[in-house]
Residue, then its C-alpha position, 0 to 999 in steps of 0.5 A: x523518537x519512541x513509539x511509547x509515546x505515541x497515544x493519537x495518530x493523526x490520518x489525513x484522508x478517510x477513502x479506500x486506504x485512508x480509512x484501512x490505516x485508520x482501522x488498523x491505528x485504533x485496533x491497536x488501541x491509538x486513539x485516532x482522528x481522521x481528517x477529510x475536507x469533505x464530511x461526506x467523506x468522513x462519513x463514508x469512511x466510517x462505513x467502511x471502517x464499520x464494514x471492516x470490523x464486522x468482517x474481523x468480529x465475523x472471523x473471529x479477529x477482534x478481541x473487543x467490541x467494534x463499538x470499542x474500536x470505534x470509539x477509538x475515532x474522532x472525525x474532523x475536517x479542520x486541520x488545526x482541530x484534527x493535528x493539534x496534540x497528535x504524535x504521529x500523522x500519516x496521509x493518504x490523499x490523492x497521487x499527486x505531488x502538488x496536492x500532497x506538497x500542500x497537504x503537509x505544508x499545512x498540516x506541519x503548522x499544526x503538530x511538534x517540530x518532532x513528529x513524525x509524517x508519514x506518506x502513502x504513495x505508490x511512487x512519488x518521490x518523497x524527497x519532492x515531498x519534503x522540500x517545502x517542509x521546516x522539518x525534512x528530516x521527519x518526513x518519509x513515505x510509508x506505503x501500504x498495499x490495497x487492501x491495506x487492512x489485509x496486505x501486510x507489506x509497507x514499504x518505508x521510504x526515506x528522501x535524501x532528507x530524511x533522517x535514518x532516526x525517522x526511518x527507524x521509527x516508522x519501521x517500529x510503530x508499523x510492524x508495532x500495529x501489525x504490519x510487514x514493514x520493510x525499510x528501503x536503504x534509499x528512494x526509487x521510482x517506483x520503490x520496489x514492489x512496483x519496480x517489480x510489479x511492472x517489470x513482470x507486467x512487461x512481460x506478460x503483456x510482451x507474452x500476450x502481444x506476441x501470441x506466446x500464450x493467452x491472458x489466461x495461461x500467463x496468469x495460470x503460469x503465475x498463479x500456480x507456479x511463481x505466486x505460490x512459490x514467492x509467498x514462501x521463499x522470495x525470488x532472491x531466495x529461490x535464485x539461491x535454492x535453484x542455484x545461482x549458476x543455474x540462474x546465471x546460465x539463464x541470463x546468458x541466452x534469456x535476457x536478451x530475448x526479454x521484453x526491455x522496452x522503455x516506451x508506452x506498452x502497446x498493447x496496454x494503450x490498445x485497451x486503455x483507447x479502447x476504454x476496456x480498463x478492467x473491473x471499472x468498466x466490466x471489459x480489460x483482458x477479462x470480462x468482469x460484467x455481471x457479479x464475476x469481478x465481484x466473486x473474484x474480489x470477494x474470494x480474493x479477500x477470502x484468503x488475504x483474511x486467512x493468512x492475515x489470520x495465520x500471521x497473526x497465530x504465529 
């Protein structure tokens, strides 16, 4: 397995991450052809992926013309068609194992018996994935984080069948287009930037629940303590800068005052009952009526687009 002979790149799926993996294939210059079952799919994924390098010629990102990458993309909704002759597939479809098992039982009939296929999911076990396969060897999950054209972070997954030559190779040809790629040494629920992901979420919702401090100061806490410091030196690191016995020490009396529920978070549930799920329905812990969910977007995109930038300065 060799990058260098990677040329086209299958991408199974043109919605909200599939059509930012296909953008980031063809900015590398890989021809690309995008697969979706439903045209209308297609063609709104065209419109994003447009959206998108309007954004990167407006920041002065692109080195090329946009109709230059674009030319890049060849739409299908045919299987056979889309995965005939590519060297490398990745899919982005819905989060559910049945759906994805199908997906790539079909897709594997169409490619070389040393292709690689590759995965985006955010918690699926690859290794139920790749059980139907002829070839489970290849198969192993690369997950991107949303917005995937501006999160650098992948996380590169295998199953217990996957073969460490495939891990190998993803970790190449992603960090090859610009990506973080980051191997895991073997698969668990959730990976891990969701492992932590939820279990500092657990905490603010413990925080909040009990009156400790609003939605509000928990994110203020984060954002301008934890947040800043984590984007320069991860917490493995800063545990090591703080000193560990300083950190032990903690453990002795902290831990065991931690939220460590196993259960249904109840005041998640109180709100998911209460359909107050965030931004979709305008009220979560914030309210996001009017254009406030749109500007924290917007703004939050802003500075993903500058360090995107700087990290591609240095």
């Amino acid at each position: 397995m060799n990058i260098e002979a990677v040329h086209t790149v299958g991408n199974i799926g043109a919605g909200t991450m599939g059509h930012a993996t296909a953008l980031q294939f063809a900015l590398k210059g890989y021809k690309v052809h995008l697969l979706d079952m439903v045209q209308a799919g297609l063609d709104r994924g065209m419109s994003l992926i447009e959206h998108d390098l309007k954004t990167f010629a407006d920041n002065g990102m692109l080195t090329e013309p946009v109709e230059t990458v674009l030319g890049r993309i060849s739409t299908y909704t045919d299987y056979e068609a889309a995965l005939t002759g590519v060297d490398f597939v990745i899919e982005l479809a819905a989060e559910d194992l049945k759906i994805k098992q199908l997906i790539w039982q079909q897709a594997e009939q169409f490619v070389g018996p040393e292709v690689v296929l590759a995965t985006n999911t955010s918690g699926l076990s690859p290794t139920a994935i790749q059980e139907g396969l002829k070839h489970p060897e290849r198969f192993v999950v690369a997950h991107f984080w949303n917005p995937a054209h501006l999160m650098p972070l992948v996380e590169v997954v295998p199953g217990k069948q996957t073969s460490e030559a495939t891990v190998d190779f993803t970790v190449d040809l992603l960090n090859h287009i610009g990506k973080h790629a980051v191997p895991l040494k073997v698969e668990a629920l959730g990976f891990v930037g969701n492992r932590i992901q939820l279990a500092v979420i657990r905490e603010c919702m413990h925080i909040i629940g009990e009156g400790i401090a609003s939605p509000e100061a928990v994110d203020d806490v984060v954002k301008y303590s934890l947040g800043r410091r984590w984007s320069l030196v991860g917490p493995v690191a800063s545990a090591d800068l703080g000193g560990l016995d300083i950190f032990e020490k903690l453990t002795t009396y902290l831990y065991q005052d931690l939220a460590n529920g196993t259960g249904e978070d109840p005041l998640l549930k109180q709100k998911v009952d209460a359909n107050e799920l965030g931004l979709k329905t305008g009220r979560g812990f914030f309210d996001w009526e009017g254009d406030a969910g749109k500007q924290i977007v917007a703004d939050r995109d802003k500075a993903l687009l500058e360090l995107l930038k700087k990290d591609q300065e240095q």
